[in-house]
Structure formats: C-alpha cells, structure tokens
N, CA, C, O and CB atoms as a CASP TS submission, in Angstrom:
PFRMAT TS
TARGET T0000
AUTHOR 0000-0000-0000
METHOD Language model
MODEL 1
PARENT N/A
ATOM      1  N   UNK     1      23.131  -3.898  81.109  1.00  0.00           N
ATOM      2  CA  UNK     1      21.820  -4.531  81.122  1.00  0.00           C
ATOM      3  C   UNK     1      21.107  -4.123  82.411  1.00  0.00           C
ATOM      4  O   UNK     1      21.457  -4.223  83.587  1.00  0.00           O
ATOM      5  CB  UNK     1      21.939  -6.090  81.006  1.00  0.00           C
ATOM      6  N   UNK     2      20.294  -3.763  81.992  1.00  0.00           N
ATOM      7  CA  UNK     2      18.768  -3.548  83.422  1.00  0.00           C
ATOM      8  C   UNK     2      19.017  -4.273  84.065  1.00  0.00           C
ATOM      9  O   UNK     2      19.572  -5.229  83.522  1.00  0.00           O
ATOM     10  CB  UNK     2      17.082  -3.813  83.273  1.00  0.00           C
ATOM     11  N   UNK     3      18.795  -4.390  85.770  1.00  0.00           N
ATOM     12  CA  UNK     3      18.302  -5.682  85.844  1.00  0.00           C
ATOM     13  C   UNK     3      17.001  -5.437  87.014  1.00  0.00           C
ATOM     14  O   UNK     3      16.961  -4.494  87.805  1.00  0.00           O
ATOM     15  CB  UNK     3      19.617  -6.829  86.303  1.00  0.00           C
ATOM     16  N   UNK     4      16.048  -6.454  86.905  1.00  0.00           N
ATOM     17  CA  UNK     4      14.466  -5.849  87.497  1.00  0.00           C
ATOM     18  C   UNK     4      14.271  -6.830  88.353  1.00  0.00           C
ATOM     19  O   UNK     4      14.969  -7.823  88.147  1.00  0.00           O
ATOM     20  CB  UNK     4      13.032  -5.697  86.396  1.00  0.00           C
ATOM     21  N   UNK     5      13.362  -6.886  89.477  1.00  0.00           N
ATOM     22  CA  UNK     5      12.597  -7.565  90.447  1.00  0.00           C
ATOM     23  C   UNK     5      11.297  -7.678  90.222  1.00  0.00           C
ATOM     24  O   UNK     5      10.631  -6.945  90.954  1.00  0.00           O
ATOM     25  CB  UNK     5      12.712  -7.053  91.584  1.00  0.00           C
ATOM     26  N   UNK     6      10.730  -8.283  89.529  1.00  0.00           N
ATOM     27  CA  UNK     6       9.129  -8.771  88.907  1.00  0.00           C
ATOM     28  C   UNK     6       7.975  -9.470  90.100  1.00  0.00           C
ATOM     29  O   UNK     6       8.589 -10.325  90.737  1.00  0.00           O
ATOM     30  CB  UNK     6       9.437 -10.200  87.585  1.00  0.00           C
ATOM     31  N   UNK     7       7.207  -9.413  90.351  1.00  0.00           N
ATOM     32  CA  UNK     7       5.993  -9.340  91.239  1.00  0.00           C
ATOM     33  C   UNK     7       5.543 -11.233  90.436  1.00  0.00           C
ATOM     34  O   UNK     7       5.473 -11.252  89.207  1.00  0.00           O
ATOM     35  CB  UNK     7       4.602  -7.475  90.819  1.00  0.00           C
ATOM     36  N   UNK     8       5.373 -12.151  90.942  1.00  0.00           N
ATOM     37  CA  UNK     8       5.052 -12.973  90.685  1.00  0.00           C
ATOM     38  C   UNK     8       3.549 -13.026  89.869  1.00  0.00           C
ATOM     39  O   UNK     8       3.352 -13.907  89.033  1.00  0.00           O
ATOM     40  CB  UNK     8       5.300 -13.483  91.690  1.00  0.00           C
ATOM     41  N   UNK     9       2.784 -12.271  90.105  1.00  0.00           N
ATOM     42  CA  UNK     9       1.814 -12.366  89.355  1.00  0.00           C
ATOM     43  C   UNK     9       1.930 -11.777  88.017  1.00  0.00           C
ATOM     44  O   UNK     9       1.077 -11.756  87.130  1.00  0.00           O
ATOM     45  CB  UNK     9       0.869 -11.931  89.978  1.00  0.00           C
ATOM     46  N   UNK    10       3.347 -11.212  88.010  1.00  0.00           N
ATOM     47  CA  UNK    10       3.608 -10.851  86.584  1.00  0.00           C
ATOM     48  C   UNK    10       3.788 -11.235  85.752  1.00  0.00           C
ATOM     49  O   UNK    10       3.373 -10.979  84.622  1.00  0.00           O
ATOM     50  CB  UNK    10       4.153 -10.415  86.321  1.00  0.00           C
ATOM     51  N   UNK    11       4.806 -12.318  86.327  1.00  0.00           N
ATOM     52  CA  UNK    11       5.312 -13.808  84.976  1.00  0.00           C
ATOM     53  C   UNK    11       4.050 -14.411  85.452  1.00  0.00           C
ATOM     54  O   UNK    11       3.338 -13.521  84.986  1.00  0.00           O
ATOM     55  CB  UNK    11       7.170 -15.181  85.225  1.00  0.00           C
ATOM     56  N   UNK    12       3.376 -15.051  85.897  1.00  0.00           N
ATOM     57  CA  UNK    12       2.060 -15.425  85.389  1.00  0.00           C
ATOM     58  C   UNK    12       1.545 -14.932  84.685  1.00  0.00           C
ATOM     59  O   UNK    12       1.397 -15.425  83.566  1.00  0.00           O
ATOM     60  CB  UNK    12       1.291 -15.518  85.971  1.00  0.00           C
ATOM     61  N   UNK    13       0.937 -13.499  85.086  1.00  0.00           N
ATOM     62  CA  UNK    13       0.212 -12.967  83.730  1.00  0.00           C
ATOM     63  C   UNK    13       0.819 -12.980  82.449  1.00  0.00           C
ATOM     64  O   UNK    13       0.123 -12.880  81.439  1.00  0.00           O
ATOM     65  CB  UNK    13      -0.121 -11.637  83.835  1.00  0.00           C
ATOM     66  N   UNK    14       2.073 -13.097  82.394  1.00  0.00           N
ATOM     67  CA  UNK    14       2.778 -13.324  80.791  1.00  0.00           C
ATOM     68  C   UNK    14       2.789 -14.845  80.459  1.00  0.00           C
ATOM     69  O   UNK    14       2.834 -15.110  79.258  1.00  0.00           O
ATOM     70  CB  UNK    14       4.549 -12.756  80.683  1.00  0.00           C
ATOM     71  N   UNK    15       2.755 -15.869  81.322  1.00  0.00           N
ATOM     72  CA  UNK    15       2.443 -17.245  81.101  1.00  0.00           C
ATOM     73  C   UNK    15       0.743 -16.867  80.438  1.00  0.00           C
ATOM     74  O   UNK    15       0.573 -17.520  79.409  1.00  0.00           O
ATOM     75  CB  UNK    15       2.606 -18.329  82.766  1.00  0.00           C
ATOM     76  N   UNK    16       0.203 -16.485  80.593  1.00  0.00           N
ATOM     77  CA  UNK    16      -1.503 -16.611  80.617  1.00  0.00           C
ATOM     78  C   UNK    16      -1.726 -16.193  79.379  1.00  0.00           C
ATOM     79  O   UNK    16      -2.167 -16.927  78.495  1.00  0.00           O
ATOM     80  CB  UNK    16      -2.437 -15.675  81.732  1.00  0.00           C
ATOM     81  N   UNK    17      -1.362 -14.673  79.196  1.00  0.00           N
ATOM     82  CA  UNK    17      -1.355 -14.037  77.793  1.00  0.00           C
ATOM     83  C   UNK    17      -0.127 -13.474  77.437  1.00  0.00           C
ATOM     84  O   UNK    17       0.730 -12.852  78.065  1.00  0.00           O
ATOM     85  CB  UNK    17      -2.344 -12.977  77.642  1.00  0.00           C
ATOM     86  N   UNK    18      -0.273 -13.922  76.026  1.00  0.00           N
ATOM     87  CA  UNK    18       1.364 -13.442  75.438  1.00  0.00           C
ATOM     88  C   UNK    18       1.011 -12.145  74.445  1.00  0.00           C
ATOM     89  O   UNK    18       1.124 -11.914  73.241  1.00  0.00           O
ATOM     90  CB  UNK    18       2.318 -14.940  74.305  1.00  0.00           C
ATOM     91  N   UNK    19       0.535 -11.448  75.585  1.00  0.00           N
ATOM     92  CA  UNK    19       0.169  -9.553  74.785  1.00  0.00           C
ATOM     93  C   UNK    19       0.030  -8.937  75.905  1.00  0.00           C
ATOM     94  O   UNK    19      -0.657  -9.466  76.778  1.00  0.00           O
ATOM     95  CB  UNK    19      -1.488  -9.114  73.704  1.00  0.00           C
ATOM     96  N   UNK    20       0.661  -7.659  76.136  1.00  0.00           N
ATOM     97  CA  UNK    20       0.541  -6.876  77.077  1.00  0.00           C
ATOM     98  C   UNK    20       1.947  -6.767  77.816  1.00  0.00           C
ATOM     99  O   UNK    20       2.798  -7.627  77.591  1.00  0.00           O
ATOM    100  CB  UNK    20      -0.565  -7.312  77.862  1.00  0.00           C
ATOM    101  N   UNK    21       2.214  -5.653  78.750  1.00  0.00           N
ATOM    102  CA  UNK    21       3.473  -5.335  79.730  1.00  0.00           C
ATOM    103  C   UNK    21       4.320  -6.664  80.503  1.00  0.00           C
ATOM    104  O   UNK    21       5.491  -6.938  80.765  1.00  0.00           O
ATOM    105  CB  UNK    21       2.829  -4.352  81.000  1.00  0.00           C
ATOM    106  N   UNK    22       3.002  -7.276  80.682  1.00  0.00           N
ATOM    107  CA  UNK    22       3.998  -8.746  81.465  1.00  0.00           C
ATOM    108  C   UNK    22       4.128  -9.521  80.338  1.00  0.00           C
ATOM    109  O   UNK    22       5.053 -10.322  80.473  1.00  0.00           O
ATOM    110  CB  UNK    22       3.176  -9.876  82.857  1.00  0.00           C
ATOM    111  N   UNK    23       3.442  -9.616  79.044  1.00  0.00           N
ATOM    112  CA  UNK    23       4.329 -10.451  78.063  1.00  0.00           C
ATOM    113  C   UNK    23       6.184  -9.990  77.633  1.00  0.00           C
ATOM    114  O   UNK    23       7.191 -10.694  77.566  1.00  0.00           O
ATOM    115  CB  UNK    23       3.358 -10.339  76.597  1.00  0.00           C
ATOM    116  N   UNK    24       5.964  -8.530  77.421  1.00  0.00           N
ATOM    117  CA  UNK    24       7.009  -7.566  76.774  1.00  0.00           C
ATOM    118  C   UNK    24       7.837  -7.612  77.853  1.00  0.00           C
ATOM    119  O   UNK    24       9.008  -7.397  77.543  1.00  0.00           O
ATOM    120  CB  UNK    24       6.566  -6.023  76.315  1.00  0.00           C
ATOM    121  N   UNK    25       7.606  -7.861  79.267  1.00  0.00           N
ATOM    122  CA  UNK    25       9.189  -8.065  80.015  1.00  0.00           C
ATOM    123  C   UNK    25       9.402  -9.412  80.309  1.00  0.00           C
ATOM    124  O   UNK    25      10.469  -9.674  80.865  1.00  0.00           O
ATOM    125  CB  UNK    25       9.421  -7.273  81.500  1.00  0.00           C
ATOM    126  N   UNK    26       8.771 -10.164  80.108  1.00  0.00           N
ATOM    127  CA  UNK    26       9.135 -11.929  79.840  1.00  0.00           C
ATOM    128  C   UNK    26       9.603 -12.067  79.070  1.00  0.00           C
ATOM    129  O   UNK    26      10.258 -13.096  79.233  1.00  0.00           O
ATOM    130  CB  UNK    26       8.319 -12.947  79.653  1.00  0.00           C
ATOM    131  N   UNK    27       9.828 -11.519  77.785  1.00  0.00           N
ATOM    132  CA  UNK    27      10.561 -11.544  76.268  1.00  0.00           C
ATOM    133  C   UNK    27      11.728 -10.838  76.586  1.00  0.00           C
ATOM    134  O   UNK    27      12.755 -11.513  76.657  1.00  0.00           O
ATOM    135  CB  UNK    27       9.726 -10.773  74.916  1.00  0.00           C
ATOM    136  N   UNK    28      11.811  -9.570  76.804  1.00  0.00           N
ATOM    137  CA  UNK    28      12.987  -9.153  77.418  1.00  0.00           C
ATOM    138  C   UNK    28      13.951  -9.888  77.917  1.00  0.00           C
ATOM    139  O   UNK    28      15.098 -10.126  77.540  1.00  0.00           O
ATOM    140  CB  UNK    28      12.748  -8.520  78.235  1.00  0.00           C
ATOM    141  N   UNK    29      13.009 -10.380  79.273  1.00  0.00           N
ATOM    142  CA  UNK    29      14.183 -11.547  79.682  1.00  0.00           C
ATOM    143  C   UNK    29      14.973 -12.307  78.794  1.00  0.00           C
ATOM    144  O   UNK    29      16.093 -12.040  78.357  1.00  0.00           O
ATOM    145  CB  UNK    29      13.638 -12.594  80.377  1.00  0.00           C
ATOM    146  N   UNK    30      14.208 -13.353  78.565  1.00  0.00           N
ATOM    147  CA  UNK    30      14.279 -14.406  77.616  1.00  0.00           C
ATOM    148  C   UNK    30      15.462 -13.785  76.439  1.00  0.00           C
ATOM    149  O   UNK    30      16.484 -14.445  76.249  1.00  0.00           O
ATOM    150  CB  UNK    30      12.614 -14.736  76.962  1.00  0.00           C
ATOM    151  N   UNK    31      15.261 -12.634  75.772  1.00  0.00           N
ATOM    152  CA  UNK    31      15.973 -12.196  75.012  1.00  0.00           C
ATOM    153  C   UNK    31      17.552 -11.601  75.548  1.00  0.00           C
ATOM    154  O   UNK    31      18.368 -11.317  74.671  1.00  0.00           O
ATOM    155  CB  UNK    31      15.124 -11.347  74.447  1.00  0.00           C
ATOM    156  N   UNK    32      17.828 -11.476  76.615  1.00  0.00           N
ATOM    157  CA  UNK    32      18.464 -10.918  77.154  1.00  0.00           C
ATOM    158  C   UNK    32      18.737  -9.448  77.422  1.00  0.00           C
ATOM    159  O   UNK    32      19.761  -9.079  77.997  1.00  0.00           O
ATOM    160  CB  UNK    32      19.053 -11.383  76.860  1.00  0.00           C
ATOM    161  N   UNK    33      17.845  -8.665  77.013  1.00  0.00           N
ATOM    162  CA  UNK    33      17.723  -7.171  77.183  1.00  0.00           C
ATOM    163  C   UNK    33      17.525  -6.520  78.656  1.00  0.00           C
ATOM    164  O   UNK    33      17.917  -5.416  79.036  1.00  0.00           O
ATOM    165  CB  UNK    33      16.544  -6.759  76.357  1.00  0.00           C
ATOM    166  N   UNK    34      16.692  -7.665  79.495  1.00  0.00           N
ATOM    167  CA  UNK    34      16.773  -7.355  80.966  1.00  0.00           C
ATOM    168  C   UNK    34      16.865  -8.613  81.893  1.00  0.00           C
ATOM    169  O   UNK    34      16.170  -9.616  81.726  1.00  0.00           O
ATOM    170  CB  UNK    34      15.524  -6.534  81.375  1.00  0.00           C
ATOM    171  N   UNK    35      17.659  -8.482  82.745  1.00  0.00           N
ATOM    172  CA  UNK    35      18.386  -9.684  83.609  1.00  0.00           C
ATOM    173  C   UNK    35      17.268  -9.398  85.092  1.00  0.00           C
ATOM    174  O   UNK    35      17.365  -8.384  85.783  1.00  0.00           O
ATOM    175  CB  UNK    35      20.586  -9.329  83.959  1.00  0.00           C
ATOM    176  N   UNK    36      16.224 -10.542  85.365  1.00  0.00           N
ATOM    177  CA  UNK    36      15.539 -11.113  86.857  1.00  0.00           C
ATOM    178  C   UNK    36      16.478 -11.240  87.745  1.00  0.00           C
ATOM    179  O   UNK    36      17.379 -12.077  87.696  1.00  0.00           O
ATOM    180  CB  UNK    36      14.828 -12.540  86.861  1.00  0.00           C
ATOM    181  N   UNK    37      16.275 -10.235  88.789  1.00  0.00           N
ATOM    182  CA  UNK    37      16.348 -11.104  89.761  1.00  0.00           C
ATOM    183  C   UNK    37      15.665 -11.297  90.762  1.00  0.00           C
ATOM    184  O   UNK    37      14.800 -10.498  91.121  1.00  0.00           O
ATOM    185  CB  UNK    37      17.156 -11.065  90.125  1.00  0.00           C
ATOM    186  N   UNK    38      16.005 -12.666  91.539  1.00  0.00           N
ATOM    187  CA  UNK    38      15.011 -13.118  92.152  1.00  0.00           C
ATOM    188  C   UNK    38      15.778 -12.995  93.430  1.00  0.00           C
ATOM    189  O   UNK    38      16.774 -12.378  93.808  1.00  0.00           O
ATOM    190  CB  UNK    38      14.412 -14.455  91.679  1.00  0.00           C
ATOM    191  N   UNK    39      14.664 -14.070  94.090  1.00  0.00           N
ATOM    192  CA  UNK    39      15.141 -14.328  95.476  1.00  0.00           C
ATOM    193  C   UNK    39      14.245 -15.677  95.987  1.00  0.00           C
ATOM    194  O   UNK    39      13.076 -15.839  95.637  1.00  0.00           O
ATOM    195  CB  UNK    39      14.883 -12.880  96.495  1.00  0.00           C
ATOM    196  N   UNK    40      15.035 -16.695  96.940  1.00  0.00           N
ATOM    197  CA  UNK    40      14.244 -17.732  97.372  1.00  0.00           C
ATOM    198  C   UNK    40      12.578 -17.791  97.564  1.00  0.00           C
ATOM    199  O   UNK    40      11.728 -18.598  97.187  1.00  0.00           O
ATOM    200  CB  UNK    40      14.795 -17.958  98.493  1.00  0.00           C
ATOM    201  N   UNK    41      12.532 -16.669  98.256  1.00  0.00           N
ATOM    202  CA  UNK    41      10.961 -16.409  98.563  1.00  0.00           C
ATOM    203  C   UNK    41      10.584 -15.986  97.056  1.00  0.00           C
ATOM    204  O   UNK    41       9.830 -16.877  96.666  1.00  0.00           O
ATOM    205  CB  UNK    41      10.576 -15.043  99.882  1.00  0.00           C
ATOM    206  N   UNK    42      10.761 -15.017  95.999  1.00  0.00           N
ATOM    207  CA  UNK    42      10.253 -14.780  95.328  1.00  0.00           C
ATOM    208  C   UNK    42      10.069 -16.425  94.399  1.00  0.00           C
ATOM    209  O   UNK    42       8.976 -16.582  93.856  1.00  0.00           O
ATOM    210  CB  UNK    42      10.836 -13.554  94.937  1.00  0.00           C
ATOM    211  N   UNK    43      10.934 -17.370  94.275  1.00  0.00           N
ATOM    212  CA  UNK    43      10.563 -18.424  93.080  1.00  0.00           C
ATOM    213  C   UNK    43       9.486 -19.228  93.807  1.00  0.00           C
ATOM    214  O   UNK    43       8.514 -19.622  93.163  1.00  0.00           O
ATOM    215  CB  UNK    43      11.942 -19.497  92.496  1.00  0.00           C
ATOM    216  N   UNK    44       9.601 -19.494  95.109  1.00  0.00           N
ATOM    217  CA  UNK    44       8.773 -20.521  96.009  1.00  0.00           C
ATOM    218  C   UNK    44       7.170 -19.492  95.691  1.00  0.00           C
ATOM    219  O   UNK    44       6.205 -20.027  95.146  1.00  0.00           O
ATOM    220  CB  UNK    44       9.520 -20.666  98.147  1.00  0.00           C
ATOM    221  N   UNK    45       7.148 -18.324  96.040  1.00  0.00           N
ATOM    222  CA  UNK    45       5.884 -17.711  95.639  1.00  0.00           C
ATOM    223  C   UNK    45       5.230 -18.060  94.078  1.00  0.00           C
ATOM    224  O   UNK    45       4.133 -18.610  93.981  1.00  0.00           O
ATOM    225  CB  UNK    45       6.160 -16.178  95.765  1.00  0.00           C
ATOM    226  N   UNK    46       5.748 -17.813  93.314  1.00  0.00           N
ATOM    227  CA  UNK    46       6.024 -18.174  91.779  1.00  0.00           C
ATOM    228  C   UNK    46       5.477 -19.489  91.592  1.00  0.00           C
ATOM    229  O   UNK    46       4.284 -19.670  91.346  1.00  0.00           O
ATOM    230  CB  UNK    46       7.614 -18.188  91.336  1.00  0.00           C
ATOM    231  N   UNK    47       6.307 -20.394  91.701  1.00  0.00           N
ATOM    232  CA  UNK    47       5.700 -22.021  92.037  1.00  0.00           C
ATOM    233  C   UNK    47       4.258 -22.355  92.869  1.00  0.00           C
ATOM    234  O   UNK    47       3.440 -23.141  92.389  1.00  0.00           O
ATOM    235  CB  UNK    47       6.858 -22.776  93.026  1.00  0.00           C
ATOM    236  N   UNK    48       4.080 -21.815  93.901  1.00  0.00           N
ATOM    237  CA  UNK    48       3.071 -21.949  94.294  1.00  0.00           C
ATOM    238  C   UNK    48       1.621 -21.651  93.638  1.00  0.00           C
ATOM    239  O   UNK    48       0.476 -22.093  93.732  1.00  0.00           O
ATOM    240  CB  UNK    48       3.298 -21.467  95.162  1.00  0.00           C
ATOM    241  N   UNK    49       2.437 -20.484  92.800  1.00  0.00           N
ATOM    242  CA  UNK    49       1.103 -20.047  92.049  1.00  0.00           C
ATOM    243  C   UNK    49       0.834 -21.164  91.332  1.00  0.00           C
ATOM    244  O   UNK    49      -0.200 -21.826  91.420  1.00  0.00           O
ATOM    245  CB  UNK    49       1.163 -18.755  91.073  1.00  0.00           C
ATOM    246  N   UNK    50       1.892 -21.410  90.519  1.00  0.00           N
ATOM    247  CA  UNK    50       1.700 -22.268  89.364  1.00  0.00           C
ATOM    248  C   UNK    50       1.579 -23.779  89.289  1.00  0.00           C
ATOM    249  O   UNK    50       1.724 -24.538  88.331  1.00  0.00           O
ATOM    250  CB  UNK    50       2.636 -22.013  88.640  1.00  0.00           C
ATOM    251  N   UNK    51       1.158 -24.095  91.034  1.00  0.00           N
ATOM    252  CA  UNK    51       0.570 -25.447  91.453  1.00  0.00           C
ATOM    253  C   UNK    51      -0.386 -25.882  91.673  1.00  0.00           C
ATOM    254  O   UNK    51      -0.763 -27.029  91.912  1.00  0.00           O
ATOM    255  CB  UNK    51       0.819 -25.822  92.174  1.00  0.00           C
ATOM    256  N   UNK    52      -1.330 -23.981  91.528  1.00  0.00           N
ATOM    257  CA  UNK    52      -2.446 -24.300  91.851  1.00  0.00           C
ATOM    258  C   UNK    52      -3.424 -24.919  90.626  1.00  0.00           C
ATOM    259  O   UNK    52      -2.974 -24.840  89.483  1.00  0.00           O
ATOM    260  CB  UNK    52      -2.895 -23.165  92.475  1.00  0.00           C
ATOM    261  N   UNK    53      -4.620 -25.474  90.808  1.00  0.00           N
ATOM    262  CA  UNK    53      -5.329 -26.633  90.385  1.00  0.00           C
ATOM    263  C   UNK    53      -5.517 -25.960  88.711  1.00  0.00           C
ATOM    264  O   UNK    53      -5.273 -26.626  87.704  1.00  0.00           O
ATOM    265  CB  UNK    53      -6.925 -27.010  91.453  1.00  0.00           C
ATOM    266  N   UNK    54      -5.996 -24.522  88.694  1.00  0.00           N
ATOM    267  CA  UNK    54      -6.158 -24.244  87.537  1.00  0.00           C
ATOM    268  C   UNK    54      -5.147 -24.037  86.875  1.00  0.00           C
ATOM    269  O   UNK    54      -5.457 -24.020  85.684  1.00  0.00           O
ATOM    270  CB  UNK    54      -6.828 -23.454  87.420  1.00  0.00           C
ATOM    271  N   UNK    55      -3.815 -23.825  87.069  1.00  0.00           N
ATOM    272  CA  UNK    55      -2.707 -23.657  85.867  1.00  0.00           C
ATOM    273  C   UNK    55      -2.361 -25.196  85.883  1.00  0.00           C
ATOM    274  O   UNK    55      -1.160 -25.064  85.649  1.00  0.00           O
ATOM    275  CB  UNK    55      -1.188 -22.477  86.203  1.00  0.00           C
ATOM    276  N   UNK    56      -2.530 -26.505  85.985  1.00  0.00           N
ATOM    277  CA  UNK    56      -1.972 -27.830  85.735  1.00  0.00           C
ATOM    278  C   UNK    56      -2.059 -28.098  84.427  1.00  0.00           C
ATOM    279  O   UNK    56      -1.056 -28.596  83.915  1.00  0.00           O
ATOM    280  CB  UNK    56      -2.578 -28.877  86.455  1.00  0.00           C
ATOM    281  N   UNK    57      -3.254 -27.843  83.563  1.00  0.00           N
ATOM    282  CA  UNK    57      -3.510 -27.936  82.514  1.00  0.00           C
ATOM    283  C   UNK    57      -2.372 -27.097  81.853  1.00  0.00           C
ATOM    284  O   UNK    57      -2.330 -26.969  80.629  1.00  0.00           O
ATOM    285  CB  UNK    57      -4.820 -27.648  82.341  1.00  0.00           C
TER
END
C-alpha cells in the first residue's frame, strides 16, 4: 500500500466537494488503497481549518 502526506487544504477540499483529485484520494483512503500519514502539526493544522466560522455549518 502507498502511503502519502496530504496538504491540509486537500482533505478540505474533498470535505467541500466530492468530485475532483482531493475527492479521489479521500476515497482511497477511506477505501484502503492508500494509507495518510500524518503528523501532530499536520492534524492541529487540519482542525484549525475546520473551526473556522464558515465550515461549522
């Protein structure tokens, strides 16, 4: 199995729209075809995004 380091605005952009390159490696994941990895700083970046006022909804 692959395994990749993803740019936080990537899994956002696949949270946002589920069509396009950051949807197709969020599914990957999910499917198990390619294994994330992360790192402390990378999830805390991640989260932050996704605290801000417009993704709450």
């Amino acid at each position: 199995m692959r395994r990749v380091v993803v740019d936080p605005g990537v899994l956002v952009s696949a949270i946002i729209t589920p069509r396009g390159l950051p949807a197709e490696i969020a599914r990957a994941v999910r499917e198990g075809r390619l294994a994330l990895v992360v790192s402390p700083h990378l999830l805390a970046e991640h989260l932050g995004v996704l605290q801000r006022g417009k993704f709450r909804r």
